[in-house]
C-alpha positions in Angstrom: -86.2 -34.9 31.5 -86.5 -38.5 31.5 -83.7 -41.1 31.6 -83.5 -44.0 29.0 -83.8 -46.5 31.9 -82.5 -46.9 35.3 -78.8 -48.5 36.0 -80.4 -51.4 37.5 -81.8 -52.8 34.5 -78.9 -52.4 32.6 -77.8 -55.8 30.5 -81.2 -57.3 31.5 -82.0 -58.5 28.1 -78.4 -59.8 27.1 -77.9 -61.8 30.7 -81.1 -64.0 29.6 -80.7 -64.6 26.2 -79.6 -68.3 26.0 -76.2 -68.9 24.4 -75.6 -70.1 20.9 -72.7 -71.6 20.0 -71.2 -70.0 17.0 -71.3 -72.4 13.5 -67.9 -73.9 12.1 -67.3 -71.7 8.6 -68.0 -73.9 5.6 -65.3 -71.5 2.9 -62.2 -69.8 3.3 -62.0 -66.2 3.2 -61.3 -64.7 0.0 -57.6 -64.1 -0.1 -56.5 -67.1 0.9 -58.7 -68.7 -2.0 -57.8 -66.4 -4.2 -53.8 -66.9 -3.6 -54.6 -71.0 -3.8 -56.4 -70.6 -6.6 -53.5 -68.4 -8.2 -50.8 -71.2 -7.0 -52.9 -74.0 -8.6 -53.5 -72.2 -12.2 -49.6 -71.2 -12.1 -48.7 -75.2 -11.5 -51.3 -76.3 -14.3 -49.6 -73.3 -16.7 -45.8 -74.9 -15.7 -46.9 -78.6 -16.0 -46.6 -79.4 -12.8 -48.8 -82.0 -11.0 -51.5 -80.0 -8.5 -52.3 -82.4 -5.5 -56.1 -83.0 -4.8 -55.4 -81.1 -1.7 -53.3 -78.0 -1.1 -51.8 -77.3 2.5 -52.1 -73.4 3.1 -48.2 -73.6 3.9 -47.2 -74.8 0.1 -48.4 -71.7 -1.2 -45.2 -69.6 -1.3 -45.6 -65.9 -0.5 -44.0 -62.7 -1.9 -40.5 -61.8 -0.8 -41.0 -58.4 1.2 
């Protein structure tokens, strides 16, 4: 029975494919936009001012 191909070809393919750099993300993932979203709407329900932007670290996190 035939092999799938010999062990000197192996990684052929991948060694010669040129490298791309990997693009910057443009959004945050999900949960952390949802929990900034959730801080914001909680500070415009309270009356508080909401700053234009909102460091990740202001966003206070459950007590475990």
């Amino acid at each position: 029975m035939p092999t799938h191909g010999s062990m000197t070809k192996a990684g052929k393919v991948r060694s010669q494919t040129p490298k791309i750099e990997k693009k910057p993300k443009r959004n945050l993932p999900p949960r952390i936009r949802n929990r900034r979203e959730y801080w914001i709407r909680k500070r415009k329900e309270a009356g508080l001012p909401v700053p234009t932007v909102v460091p990740p670290s202001s966003v206070p996190r459950g007590s475990k």
